[in-house]
C-alpha positions as CSV (number, residue, x, y, z in Angstrom):
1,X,128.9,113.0,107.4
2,X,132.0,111.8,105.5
3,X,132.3,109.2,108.6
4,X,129.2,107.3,107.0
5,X,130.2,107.2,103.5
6,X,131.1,103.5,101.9
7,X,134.6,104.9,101.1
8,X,135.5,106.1,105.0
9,X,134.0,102.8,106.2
10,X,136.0,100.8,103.6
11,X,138.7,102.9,104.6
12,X,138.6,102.4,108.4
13,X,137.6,98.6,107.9
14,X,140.7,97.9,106.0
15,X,142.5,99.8,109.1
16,X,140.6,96.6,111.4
17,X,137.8,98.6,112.2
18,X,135.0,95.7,112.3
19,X,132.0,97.5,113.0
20,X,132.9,99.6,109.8
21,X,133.1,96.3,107.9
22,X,129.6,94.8,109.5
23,X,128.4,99.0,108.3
24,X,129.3,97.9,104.9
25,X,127.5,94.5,104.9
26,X,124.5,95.9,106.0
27,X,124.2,98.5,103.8
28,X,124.7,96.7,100.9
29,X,124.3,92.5,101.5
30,X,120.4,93.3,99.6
31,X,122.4,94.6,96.8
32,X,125.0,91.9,96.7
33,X,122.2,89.3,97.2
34,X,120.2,90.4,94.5
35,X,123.0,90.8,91.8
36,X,124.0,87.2,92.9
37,X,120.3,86.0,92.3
38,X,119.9,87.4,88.7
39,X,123.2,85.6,88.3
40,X,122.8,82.2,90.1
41,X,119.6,82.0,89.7
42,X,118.4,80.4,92.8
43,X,118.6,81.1,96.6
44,X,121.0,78.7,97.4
45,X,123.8,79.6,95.3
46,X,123.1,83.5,95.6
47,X,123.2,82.8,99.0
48,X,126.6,81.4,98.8
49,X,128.2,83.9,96.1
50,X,126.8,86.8,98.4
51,X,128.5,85.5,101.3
52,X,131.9,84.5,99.4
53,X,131.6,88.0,97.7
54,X,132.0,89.6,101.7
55,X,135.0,87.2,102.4
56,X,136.5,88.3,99.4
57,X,135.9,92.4,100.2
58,X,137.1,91.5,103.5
59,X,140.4,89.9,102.0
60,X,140.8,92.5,99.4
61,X,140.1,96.0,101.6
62,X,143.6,96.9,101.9
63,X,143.7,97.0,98.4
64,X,140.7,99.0,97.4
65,X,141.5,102.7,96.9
66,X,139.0,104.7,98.6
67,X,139.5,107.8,96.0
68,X,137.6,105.6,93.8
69,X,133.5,104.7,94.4
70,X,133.2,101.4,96.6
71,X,129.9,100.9,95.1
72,X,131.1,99.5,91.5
73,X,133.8,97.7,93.1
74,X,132.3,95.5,95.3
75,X,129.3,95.4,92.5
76,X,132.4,93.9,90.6
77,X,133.5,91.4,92.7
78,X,130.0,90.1,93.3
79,X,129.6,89.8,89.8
80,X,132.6,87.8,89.0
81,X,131.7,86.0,92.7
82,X,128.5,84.7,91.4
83,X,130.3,83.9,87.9
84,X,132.4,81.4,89.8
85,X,129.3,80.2,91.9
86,X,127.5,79.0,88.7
87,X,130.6,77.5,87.3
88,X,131.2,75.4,90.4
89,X,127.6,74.8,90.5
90,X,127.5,73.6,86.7
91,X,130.3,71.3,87.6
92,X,128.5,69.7,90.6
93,X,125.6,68.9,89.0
94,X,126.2,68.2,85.4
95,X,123.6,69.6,84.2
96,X,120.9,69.7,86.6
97,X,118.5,73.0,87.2
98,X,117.5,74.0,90.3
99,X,114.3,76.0,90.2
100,X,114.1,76.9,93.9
101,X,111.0,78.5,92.9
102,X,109.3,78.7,96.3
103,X,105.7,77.2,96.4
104,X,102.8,79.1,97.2
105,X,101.1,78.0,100.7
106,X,98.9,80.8,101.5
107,X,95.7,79.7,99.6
108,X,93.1,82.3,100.8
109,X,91.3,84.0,98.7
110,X,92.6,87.2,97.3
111,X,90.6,90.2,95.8
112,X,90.7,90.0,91.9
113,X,93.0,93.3,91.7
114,X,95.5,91.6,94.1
115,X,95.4,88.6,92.2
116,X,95.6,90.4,89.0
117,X,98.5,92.4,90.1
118,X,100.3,89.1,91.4
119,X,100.1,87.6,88.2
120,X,101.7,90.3,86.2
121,X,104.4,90.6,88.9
122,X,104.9,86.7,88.2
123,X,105.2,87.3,84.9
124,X,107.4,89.6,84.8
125,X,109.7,88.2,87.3
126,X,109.6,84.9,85.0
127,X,110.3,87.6,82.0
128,X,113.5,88.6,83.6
129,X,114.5,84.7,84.9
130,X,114.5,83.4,81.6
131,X,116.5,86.5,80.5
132,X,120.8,85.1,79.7
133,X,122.6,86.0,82.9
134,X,124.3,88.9,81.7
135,X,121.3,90.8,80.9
136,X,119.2,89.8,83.8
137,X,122.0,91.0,85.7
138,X,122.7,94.5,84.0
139,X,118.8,95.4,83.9
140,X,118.8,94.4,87.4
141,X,121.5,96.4,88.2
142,X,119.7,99.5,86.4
143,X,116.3,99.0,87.4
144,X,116.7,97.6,90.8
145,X,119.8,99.1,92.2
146,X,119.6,102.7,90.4
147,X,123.2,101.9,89.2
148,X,124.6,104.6,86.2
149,X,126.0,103.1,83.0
150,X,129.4,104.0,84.1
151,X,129.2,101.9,87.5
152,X,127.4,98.9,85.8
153,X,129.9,99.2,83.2
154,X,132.7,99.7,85.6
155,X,130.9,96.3,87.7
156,X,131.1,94.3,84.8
157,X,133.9,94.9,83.2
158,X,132.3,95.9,80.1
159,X,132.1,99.2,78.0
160,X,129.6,101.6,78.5
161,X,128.1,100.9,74.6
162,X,128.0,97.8,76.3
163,X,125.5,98.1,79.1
164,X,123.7,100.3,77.4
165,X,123.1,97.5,74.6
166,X,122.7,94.6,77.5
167,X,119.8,97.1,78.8
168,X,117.8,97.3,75.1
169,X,118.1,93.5,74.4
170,X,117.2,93.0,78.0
171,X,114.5,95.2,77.7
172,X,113.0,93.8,74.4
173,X,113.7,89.6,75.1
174,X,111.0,91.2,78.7
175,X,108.3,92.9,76.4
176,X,108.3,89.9,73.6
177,X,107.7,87.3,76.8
178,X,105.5,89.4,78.1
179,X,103.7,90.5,74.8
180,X,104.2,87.5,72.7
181,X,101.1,88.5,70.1
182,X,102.2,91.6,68.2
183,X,105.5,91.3,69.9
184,X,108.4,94.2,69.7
185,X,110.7,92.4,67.3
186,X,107.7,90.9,65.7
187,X,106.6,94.7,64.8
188,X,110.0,96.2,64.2
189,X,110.2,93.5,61.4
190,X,113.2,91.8,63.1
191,X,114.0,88.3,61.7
192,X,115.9,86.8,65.1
């Protein structure tokens, strides 16, 4: 079993072991992409700083202790990865957004609980767009990828205390977006 662990295949890519390496990008390239969306926030450059973040693993295997959990580590470098990605982007285009919402084509009818449920999945996924990158990126993290504190914490670069108050902001900019009359802050009496 130990032969399937991120660790071993970490261990026995950085010995040239390929198919361990392509292993590893399998398992986690959903992962990687994902962190890089919350980040980026578009397909293009999350596409980009996913594949950048696997060239740099690849680069950097032979100096990743495999005592230590893979997991955080390469959540780490594809963090910083798509840091760098919206840097470069920012530089490129001065300024401009790219949305890359993707358009809706499909124009059937749907049954009103379908269409009900889409509509609070869009709003929530625009809830956690508008969200600053670091929080989109630590709730994401959480909720999405199951990460602990320690690993998110250990991903970022950040304290513990930190994540864990990235995840209550996060949390409360999502429910006064998507509860704007009567919102949280508005009833704990916050003046922000």
């Amino acid at each position: 079993m130990d032969e399937f662990r991120d660790e071993a295949l970490a261990r026995r890519a950085a010995e040239g072991d390929m198919s361990a390496f392509e292993d590893l990008v399998e398992r986690h390239r959903l992962a990687v992409y994902r962190l890089a969306r919350s980040i980026t926030g578009n397909h293009h450059d999350a596409d980009d700083a996913a594949q950048e973040t696997f060239l740099r693993v690849y680069r950097a295997l032979d100096s990743y202790d495999p005592a230590r959990p893979f997991r955080p580590w390469l959540k780490r470098i594809a963090y910083n990865t798509s840091l760098n990605t919206v840097r470069a982007s920012r530089n490129r285009s001065q300024g401009l957004v790219d949305g890359d919402i993707p358009e809706v084509t499909d124009m059937s009818p749907l049954q009103p609980e379908r269409m009900e449920a889409r509509q609070s999945a869009e709003k929530v996924e625009h809830a956690v767009q508008i969200l600053p990158s670091e929080l989109r990126a630590t709730l994401l993290l959480r909720a999405v990828d199951g990460m602990s504190y320690k690993d998110i914490a250990t991903a970022m670069g950040v304290k513990i205390g930190t994540v864990m108050s990235r995840l209550s902001r996060a949390r409360e900019k999502v429910l006064d977006v998507l509860e704007p009359v009567g919102s949280v802050a508005a009833q704990r009496g916050d003046k922000r």
